[in-house]
LUMNU-215238 format. One record per residue (C-alpha): residue in three letters; chain; x, y, z. Coordinates in pm, 1 decimal, padded with zeros to 6 digits. Layout:
% residues N
[ALA, A, [X, Y, Z]];
...
***
This chain:
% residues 127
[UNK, A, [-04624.2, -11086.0, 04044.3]];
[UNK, A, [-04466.5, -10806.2, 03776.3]];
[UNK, A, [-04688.1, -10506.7, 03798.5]];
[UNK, A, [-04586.8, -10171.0, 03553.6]];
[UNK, A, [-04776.0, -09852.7, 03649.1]];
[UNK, A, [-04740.1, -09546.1, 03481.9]];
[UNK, A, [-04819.9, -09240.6, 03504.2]];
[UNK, A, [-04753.3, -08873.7, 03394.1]];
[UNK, A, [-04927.4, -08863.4, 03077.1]];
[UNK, A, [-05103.5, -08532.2, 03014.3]];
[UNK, A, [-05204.6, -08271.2, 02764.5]];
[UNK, A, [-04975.4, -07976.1, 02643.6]];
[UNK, A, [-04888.5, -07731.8, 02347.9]];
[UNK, A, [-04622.3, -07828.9, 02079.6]];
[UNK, A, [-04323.8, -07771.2, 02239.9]];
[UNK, A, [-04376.8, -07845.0, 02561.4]];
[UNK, A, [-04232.5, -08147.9, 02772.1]];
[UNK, A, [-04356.1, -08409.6, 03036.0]];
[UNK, A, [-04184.4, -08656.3, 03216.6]];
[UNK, A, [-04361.8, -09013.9, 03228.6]];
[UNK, A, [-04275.7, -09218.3, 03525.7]];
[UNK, A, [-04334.8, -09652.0, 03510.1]];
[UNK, A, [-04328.1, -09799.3, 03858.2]];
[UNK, A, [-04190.3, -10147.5, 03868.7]];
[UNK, A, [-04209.7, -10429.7, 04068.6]];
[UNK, A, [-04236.6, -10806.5, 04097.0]];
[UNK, A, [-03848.4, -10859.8, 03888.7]];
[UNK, A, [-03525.0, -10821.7, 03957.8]];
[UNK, A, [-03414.1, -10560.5, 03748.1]];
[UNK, A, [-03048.4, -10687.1, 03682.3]];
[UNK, A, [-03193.7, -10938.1, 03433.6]];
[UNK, A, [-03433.3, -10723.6, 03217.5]];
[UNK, A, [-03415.3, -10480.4, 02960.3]];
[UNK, A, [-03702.5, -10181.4, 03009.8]];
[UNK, A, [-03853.1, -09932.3, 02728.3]];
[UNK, A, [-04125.5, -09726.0, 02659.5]];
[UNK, A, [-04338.9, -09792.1, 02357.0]];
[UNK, A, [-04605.4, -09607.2, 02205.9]];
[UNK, A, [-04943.6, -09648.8, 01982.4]];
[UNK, A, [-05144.8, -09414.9, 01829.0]];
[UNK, A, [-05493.1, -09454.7, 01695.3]];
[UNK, A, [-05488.6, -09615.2, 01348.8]];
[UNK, A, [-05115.0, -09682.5, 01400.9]];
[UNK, A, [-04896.2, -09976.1, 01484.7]];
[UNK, A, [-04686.6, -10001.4, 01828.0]];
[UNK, A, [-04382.4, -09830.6, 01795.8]];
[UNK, A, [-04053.0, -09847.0, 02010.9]];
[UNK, A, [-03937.8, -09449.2, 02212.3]];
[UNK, A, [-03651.6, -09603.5, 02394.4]];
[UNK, A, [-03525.0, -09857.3, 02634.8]];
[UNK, A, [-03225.6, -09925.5, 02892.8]];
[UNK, A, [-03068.4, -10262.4, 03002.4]];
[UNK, A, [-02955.6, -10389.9, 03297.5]];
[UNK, A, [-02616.1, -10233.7, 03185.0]];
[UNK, A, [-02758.8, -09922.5, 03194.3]];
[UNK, A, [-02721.8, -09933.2, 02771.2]];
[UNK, A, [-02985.6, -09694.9, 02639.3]];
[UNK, A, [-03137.2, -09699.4, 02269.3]];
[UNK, A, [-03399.4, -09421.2, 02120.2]];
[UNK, A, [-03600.0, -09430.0, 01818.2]];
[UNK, A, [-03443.9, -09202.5, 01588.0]];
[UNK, A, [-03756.2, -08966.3, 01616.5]];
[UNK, A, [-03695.0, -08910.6, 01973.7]];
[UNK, A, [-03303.4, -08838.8, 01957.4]];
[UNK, A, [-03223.5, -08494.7, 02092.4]];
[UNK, A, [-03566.5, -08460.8, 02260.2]];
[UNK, A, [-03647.3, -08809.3, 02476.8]];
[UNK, A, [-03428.4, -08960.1, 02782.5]];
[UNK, A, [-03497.5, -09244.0, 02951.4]];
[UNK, A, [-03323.2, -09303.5, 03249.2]];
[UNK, A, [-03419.7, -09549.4, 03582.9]];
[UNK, A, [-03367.6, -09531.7, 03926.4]];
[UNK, A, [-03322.3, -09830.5, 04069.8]];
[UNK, A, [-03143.3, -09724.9, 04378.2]];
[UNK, A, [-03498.3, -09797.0, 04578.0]];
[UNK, A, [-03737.4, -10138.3, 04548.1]];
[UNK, A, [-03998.7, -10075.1, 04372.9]];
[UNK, A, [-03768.5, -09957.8, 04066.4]];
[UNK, A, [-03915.9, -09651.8, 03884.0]];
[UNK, A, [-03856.3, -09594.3, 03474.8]];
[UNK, A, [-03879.9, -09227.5, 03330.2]];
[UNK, A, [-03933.8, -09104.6, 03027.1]];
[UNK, A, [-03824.0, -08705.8, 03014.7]];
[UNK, A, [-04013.8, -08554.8, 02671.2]];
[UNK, A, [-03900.0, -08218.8, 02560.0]];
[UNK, A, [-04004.0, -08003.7, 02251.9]];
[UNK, A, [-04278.7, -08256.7, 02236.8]];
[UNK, A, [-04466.4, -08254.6, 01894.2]];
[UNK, A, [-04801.0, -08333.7, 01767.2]];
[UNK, A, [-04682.9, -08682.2, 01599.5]];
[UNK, A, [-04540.8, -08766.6, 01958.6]];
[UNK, A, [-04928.6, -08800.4, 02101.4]];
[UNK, A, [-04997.9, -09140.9, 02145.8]];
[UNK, A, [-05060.9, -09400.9, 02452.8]];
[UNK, A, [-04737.6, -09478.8, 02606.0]];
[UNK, A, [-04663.1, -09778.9, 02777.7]];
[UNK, A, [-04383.0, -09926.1, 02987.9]];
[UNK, A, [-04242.6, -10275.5, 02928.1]];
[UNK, A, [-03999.7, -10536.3, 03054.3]];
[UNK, A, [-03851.4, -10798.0, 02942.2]];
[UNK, A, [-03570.8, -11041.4, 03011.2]];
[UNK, A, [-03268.9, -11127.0, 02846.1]];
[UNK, A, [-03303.3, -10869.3, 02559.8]];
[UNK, A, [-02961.4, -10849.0, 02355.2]];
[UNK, A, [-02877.1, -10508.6, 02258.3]];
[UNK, A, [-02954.9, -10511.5, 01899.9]];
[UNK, A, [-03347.5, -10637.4, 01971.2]];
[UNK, A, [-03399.3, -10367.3, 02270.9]];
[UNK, A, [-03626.0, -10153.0, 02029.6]];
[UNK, A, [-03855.8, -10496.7, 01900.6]];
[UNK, A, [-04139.0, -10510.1, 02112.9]];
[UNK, A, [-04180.1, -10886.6, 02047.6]];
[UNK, A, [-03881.4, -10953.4, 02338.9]];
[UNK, A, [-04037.7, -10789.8, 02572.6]];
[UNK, A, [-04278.2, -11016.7, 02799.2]];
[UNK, A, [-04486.7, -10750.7, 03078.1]];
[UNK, A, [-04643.0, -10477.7, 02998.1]];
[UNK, A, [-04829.4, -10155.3, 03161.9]];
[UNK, A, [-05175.3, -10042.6, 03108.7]];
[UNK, A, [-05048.9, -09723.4, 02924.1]];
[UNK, A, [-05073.7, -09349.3, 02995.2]];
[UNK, A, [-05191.6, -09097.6, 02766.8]];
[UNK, A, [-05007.5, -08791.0, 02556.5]];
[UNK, A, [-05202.4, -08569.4, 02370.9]];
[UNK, A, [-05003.3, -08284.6, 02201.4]];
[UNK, A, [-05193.9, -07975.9, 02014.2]];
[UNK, A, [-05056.5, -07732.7, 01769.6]];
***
């Protein structure tokens, strides 16, 4: 059974970072692509970044310079990060972890390849 759990969500000042963590288990990571999506209220999904089983890593251009995703897979059950700096207020939103299998790079950012998904963890950012 695939489970995603994350966690790390939180409330700070503009500026400030946090680092979300998505615990993974229940696939064989060689064969899936992971990301991090996000939704506000009133606002469609959007894609924050994802790596590959290559260890091939693609950000939203609003997140380039202050997002890094990164995995550590050298333990079962994997674990996917998300390391926000200089977050901003547009940047609050529910964040979720994903996973999904055979993803070619070009699609890694459309959330419509990805198959599993987490319950989401929250990100409020003030001004």
């Amino acid at each position: 059974q695939v489970q995603l759990a994350e966690s790390g969500g939180g409330s700070v000042h503009a500026g400030g970072s946090l680092k979300l963590s998505c615990v993974v288990s229940g696939l064989a990571f060689a064969e899936y692509c992971l990301a991090w999506f996000r939704q506000a209220p009133g606002k469609e999904r959007e894609a924050v970044a994802a790596i590959d089983e290559h260890g091939r890593t693609e950000r939203a251009d609003s997140v380039k310079g202050r997002f890094t995703i990164s995995l550590d897979n050298a333990e079962y059950p994997n674990t996917l990060y998300l390391q926000m700096n200089n977050l901003e207020p547009e940047d609050a939103a529910m964040y979720y972890c994903a996973a999904g299998r055979e993803v070619v790079p070009a699609n890694m950012l459309v959330s419509r390849e990805y198959t599993y998904w987490g319950q989401g963890t929250q990100v409020t950012v003030s001004s």
